[in-house]
C-alpha positions in Angstrom: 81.4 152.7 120.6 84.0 149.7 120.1 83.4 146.2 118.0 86.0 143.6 117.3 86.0 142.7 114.4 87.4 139.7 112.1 89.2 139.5 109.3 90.3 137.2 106.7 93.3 138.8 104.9 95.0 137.6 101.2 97.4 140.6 100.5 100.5 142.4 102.4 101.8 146.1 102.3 104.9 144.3 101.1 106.1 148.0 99.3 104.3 150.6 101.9 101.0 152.0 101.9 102.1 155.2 100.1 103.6 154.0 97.0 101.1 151.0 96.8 97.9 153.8 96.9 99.7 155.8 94.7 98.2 153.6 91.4 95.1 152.9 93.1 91.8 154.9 93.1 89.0 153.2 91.6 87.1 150.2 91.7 87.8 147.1 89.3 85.9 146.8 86.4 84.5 143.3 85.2 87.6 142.6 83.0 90.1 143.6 85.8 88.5 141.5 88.9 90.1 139.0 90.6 89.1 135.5 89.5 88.3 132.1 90.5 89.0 128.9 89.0 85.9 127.1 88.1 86.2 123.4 87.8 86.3 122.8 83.9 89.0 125.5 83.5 87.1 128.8 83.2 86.9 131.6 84.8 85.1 133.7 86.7 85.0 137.2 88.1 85.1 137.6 92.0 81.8 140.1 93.2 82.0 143.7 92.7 80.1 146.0 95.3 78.6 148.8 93.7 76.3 150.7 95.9 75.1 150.1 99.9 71.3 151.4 100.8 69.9 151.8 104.0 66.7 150.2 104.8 64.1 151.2 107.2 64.9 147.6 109.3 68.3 148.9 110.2 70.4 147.3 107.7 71.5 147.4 104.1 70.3 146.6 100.7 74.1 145.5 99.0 74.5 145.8 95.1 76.5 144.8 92.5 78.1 142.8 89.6 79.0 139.1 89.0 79.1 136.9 86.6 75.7 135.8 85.4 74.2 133.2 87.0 77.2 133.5 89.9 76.1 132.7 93.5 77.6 135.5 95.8 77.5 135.4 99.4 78.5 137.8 102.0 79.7 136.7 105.0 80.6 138.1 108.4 82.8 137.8 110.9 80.1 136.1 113.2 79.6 133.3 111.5 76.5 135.0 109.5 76.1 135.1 105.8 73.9 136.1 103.3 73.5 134.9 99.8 71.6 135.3 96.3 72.1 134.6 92.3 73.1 136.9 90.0 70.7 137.6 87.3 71.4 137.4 83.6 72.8 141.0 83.3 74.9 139.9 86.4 73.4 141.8 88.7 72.8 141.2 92.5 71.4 142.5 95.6 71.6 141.1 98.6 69.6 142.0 102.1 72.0 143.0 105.1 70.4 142.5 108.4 70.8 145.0 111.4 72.9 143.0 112.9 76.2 143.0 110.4 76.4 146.2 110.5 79.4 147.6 112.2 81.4 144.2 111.2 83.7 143.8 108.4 82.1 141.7 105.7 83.2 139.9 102.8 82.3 139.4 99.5 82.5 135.8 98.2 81.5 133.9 94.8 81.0 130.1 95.4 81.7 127.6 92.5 80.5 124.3 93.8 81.1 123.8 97.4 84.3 126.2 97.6 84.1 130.2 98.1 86.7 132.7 96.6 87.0 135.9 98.5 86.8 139.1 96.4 90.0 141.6 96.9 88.2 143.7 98.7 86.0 143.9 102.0 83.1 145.5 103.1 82.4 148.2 106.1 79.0 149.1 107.0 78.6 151.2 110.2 76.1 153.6 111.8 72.3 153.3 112.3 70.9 152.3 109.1 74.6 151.8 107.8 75.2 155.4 107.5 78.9 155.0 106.1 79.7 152.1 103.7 82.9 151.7 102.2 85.1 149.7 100.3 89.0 148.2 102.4 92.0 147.2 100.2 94.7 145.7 101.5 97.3 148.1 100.7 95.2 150.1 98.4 92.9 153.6 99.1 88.7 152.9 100.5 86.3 153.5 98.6 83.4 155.5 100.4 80.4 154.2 98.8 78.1 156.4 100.9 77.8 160.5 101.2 80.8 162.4 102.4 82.6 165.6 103.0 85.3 167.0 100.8 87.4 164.4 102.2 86.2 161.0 101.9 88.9 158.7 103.6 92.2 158.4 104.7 94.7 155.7 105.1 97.8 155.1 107.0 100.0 152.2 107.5 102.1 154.1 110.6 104.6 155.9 107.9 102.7 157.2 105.1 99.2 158.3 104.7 96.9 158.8 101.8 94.1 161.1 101.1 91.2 159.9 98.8 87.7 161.6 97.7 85.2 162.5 95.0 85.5 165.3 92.3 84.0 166.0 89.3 86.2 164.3 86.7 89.3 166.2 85.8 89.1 168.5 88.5 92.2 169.2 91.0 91.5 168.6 94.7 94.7 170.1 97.1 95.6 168.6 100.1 97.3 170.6 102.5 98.8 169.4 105.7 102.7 170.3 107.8 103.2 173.0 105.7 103.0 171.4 102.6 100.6 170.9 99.6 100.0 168.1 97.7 97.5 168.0 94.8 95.5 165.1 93.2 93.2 165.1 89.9 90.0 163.2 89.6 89.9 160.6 87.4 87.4 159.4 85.0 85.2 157.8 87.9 85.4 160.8 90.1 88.1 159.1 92.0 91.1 161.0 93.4 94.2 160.1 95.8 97.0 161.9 96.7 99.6 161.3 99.3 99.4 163.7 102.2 102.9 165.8 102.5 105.3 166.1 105.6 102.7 165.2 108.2 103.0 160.7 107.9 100.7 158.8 109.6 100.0 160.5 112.8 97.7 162.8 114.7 97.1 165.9 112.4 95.0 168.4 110.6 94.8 167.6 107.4 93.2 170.7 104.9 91.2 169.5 101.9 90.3 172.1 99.3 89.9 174.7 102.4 87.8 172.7 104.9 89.9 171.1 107.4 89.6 167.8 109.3 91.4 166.5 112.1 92.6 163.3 111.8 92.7 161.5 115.2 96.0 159.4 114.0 96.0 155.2 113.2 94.6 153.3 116.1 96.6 151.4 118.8 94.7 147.8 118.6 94.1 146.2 115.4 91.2 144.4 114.3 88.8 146.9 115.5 86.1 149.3 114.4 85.5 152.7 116.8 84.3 156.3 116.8 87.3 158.5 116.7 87.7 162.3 116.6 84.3 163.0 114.4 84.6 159.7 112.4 85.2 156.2 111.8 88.5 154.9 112.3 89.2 150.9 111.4 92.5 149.3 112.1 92.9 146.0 110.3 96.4 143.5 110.9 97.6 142.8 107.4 100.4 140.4 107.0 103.0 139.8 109.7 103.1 143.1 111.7 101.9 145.0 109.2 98.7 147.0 109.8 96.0 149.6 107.7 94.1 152.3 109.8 91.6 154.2 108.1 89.5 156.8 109.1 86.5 158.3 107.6 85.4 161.7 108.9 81.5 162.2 109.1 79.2 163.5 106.4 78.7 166.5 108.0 82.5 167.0 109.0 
């Protein structure tokens, strides 16, 4: 299964994917969002995704955090959008329809008639949007929904990054060419680690004694596809630039 897919892009890889994933790992509180200007000189904190449920329809309830008050919209790369308020406590949740899923979406605030895109964008594929996950441009996914050991990972065509969920404070080792490479869990449950010797190509890559075979970055961009057993997305950054990531199934 193949879908092309649009994007609208703010950030390069200007440094390489491996030493920009190397500081990355959890999602932005409200204090460290991006902003947007509002009109009288304030600001105000871009959306933050927090959790992606299925619904019985076919698509996907979206949470998550704003300012109170804040209009967020999500919009796809058809055209389509979607839009509510956020409460008082800054809360939101917005109602997906079958059709978005398997496009990239993205997370918007609106301040009067202009829209500010969040730093990040949203992936919802499968029936009933079986894997949702957070994109950074040049920073580690974050897999919202179940997964294996291994939750993601991302490759720019030199480096490649492996990223998951651990109990805080607990050591996850990577294995991969020979080599070993371990990351710690941080106080989200949040870990990355850059995979040794293999780079970014076709590989088996050994998480905490379960391996997964990673299928390498993809050869088109702008495209979402079943690869190997998982989800492999290939997004054109800046110039020639270009992110693959692939997320192995749940039941990997």
């Amino acid at each position: 299964m193949e879908r092309r897919i649009g994007l609208r892009l703010s950030l390069s890889l200007a440094l390489g994917l491996a030493t920009a994933l190397s500081a990355c790992g959890v999602p932005k509180s409200d204090a460290e969002a991006d902003t947007a200007e509002v009109q009288d000189g304030d600001w105000m904190a871009t959306p933050r995704i927090t959790s992606v449920l299925s619904q019985a329809s076919g698509g996907v309830l979206v949470r998550g955090e704003a300012a109170p008050g804040a209009r967020v919209i999500l919009s796809g790369a058809d055209g389509s959008a979607v839009a509510a308020a956020a409460d008082a406590q800054g809360r939101f949740e917005l109602h997906v329809g079958p059709a978005a899923v398997g496009q990239i979406l993205t997370p918007e605030i609106q301040i009067g008639q202009a829209t500010t895109p969040g730093p990040q964008r949203l992936l919802v594929v499968g029936e009933g949007g079986r894997l949702a996950a957070l994109l950074t441009d040049g920073g580690a996914s974050l897999r919202l929904t179940p997964g294996p050991t291994l939750d993601a990972l991302d490759g720019d065509g030199r480096g490649l990054i492996a990223s998951g969920r651990a109990d805080p404070g607990r050591k996850v080792a990577v294995q991969a060419g020979g080599g070993t490479a371990q990351g710690v869990a941080d106080s989200h449950g949040r870990w990355s680690v850059v995979v040794p010797a293999v780079g970014d190509r076709a590989s088996d890559i050994e998480v905490e004694g379960r391996i997964f075979r990673y299928p390498g970055p993809g050869a088109s961009p702008d495209r979402v596809e079943r690869a190997g057993e998982g989800w492999r997305v290939t997004r054109q950054l800046s110039g020639a630039a270009r992110q693959t990531t692939w997320f192995p199934d749940a039941g990997a």
